[in-house]
C-alpha positions as CSV (number, residue, x, y, z in Angstrom):
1,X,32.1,29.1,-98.9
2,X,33.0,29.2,-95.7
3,X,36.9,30.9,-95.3
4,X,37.6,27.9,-92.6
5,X,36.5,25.3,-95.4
6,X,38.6,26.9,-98.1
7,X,41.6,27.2,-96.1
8,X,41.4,23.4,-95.3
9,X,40.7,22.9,-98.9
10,X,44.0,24.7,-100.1
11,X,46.4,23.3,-96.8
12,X,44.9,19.7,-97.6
13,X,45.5,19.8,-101.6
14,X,48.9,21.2,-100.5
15,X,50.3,18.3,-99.0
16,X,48.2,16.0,-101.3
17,X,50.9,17.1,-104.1
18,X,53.5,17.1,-101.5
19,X,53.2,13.9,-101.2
20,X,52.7,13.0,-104.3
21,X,49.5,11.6,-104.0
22,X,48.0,12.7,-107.7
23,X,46.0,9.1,-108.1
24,X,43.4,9.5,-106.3
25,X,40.0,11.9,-107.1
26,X,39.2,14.0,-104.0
27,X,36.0,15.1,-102.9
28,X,35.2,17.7,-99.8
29,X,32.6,17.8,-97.4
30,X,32.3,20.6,-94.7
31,X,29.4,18.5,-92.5
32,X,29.1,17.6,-88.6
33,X,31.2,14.9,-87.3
34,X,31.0,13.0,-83.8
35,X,34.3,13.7,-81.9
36,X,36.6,14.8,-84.5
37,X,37.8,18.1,-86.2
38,X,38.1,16.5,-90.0
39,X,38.3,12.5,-91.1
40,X,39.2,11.0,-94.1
41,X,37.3,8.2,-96.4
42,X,39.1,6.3,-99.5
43,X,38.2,3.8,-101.8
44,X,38.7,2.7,-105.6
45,X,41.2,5.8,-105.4
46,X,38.8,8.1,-104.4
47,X,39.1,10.0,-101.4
48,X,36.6,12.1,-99.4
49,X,37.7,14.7,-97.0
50,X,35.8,16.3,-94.1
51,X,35.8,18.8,-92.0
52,X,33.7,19.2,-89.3
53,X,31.2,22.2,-89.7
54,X,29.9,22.2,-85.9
55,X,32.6,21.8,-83.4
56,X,31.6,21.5,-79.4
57,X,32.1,25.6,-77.8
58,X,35.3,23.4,-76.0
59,X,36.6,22.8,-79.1
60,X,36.8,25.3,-81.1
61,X,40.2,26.7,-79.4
62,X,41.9,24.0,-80.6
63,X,40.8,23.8,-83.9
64,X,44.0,23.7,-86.5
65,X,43.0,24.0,-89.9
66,X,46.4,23.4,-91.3
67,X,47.1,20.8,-89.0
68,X,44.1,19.1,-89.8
69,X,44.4,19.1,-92.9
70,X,47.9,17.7,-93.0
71,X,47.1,14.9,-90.4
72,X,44.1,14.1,-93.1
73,X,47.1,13.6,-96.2
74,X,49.4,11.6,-94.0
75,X,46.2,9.3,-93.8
76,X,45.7,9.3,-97.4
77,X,49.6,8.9,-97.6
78,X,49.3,5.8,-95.6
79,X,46.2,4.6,-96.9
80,X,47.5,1.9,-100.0
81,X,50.0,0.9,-96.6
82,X,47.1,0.5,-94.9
83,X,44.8,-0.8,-96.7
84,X,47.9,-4.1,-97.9
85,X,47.9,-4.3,-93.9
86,X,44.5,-5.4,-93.4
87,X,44.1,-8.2,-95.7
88,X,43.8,-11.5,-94.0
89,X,45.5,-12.9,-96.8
90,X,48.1,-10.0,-97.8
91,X,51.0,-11.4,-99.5
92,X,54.7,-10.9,-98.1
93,X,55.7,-9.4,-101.9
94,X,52.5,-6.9,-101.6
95,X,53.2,-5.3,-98.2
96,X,57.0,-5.2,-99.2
97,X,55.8,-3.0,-102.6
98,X,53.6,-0.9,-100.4
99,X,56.3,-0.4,-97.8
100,X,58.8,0.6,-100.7
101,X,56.2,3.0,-102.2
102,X,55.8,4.5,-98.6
103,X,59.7,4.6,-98.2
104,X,60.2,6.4,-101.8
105,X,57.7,9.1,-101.3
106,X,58.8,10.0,-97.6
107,X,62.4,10.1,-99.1
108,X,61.3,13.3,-100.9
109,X,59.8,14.3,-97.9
110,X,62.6,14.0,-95.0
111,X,66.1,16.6,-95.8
């Protein structure tokens, strides 16, 4: 496995417990991607991760494994949030109980 891969891996199950996020089942991919160093996919609390296995020679100074991977939980983080925010029809009562679950977590999160 590629030491990049793993390292993303580790950083990205890291904050996955950080923040608490144990519901969901997480899957990896290490595949090409169009215009982005890693990118997240949920649904039916599953998650798949990806990082992006053939970066542009420009990019590759700026790749940030750690940061990556931590910008890729935040999503995952935010995704329930998210997800509430985008129903047509999403009730006052379920984007309050999303925003209070968001609040909670970040609690633990903020000194």
């Amino acid at each position: 496995m590629n030491k990049e891969f793993a390292d993303f891996q580790k950083h990205f199950r890291y904050y996955q417990q950080l923040f608490g996020l144990n519901g969901y089942k997480i899957y990896f991919k290490h595949e090409p991607l169009v215009d982005r160093f890693a990118q997240i996919s949920t649904g039916n609390q599953n998650a798949t991760v990806s990082l992006n296995s053939k970066l542009a020679e420009g990019s590759k100074p700026f790749r940030d494994i750690k940061g990556d991977a931590k910008h890729e939980a935040i999503h995952l983080l935010l995704d329930r949030f998210s997800c509430n925010a985008k129903w047509r029809y999403a009730s006052k009562d379920e984007i309050e109980e999303s925003e209070e679950e968001l609040v909670v977590k970040l609690e633990n999160l903020i000194s």
